[in-house]
C-alpha positions as CSV (number, residue, x, y, z in Angstrom):
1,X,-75.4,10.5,-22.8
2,X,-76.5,11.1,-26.1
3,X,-78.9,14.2,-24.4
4,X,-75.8,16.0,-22.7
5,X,-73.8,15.5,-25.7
6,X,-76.4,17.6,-27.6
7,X,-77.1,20.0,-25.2
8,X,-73.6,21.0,-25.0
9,X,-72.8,21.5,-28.6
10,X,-76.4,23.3,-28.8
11,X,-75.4,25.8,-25.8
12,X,-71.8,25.6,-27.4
13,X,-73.7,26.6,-30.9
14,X,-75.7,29.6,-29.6
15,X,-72.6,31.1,-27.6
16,X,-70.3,30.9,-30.3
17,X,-72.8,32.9,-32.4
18,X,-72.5,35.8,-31.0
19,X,-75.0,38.8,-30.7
20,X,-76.4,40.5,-33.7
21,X,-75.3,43.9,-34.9
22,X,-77.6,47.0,-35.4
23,X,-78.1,48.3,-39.1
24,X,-75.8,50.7,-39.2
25,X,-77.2,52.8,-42.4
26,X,-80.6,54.8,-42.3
27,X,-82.8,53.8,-45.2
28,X,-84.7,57.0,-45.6
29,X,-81.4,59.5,-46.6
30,X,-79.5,58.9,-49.7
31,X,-75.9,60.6,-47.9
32,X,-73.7,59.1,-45.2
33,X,-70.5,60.7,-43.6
34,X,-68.2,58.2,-42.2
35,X,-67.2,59.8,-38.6
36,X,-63.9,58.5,-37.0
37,X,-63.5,58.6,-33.2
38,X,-61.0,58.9,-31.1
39,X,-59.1,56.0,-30.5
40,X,-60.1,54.8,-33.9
41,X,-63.6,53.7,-33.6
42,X,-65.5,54.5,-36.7
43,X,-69.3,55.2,-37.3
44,X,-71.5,56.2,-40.1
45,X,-73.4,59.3,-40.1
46,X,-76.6,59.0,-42.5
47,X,-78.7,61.6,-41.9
48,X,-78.1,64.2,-45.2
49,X,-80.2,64.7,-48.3
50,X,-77.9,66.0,-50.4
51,X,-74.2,65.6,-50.8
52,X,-73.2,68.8,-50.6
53,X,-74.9,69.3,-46.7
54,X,-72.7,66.3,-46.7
55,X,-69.7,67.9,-47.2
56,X,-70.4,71.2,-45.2
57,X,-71.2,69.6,-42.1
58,X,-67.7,67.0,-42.6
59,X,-65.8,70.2,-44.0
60,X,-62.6,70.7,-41.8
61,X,-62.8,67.4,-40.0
62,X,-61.3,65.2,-42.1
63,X,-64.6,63.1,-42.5
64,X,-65.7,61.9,-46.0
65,X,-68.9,61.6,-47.7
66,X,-70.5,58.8,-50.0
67,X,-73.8,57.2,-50.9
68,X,-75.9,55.3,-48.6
69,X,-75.9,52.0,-49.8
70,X,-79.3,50.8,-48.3
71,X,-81.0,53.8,-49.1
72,X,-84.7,52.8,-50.8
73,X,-85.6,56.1,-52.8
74,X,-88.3,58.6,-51.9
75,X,-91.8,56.8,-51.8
76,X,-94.3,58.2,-54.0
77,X,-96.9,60.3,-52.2
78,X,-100.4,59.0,-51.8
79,X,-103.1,60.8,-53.2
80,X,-101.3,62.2,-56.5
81,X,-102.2,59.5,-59.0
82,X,-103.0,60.5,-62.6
83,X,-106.4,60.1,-62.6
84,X,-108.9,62.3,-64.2
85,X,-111.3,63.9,-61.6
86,X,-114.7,64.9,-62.3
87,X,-115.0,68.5,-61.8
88,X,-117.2,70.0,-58.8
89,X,-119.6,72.6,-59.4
């Protein structure tokens, strides 16, 4: 009895959860534009280097523009260290 009562409030457990959500903010631009649907459903837009392109592409629409929030920064390039070379004759 002991069994069923656990695997009930396991199977109970697992479809209560729910299913995960998708990240809803791209990491590698530093501008979002919050889009609303119709019907109300809203979504965010981050796909803009600067905030100005922003604000173009949400100019007449009514959309607004802010700062992605999960954005992690432009990664430095590889190669371009400060290291002294040897020159090559």
């Amino acid at each position: 009895m002991r069994i069923l009562a656990l695997a009930i409030l396991t199977i109970a457990t697992v479809l209560a959860a729910g299913t995960a959500r998708a990240q809803k903010y791209d990491p590698n631009f530093p501008f979002c534009m919050d889009v609303v649907q119709w019907g109300g459903a809203t979504y965010e837009n981050c796909s803009f280097y600067t905030l100005e392109h922003c604000r173009a592409s949400a100019s007449g629409l009514g959309y607004t523009c802010g700062a992605n929030p999960y954005y992690v920064g432009a990664a430095a390039s590889p190669g371009r260290h400060d290291r002294r070379r040897r020159p090559v004759y």
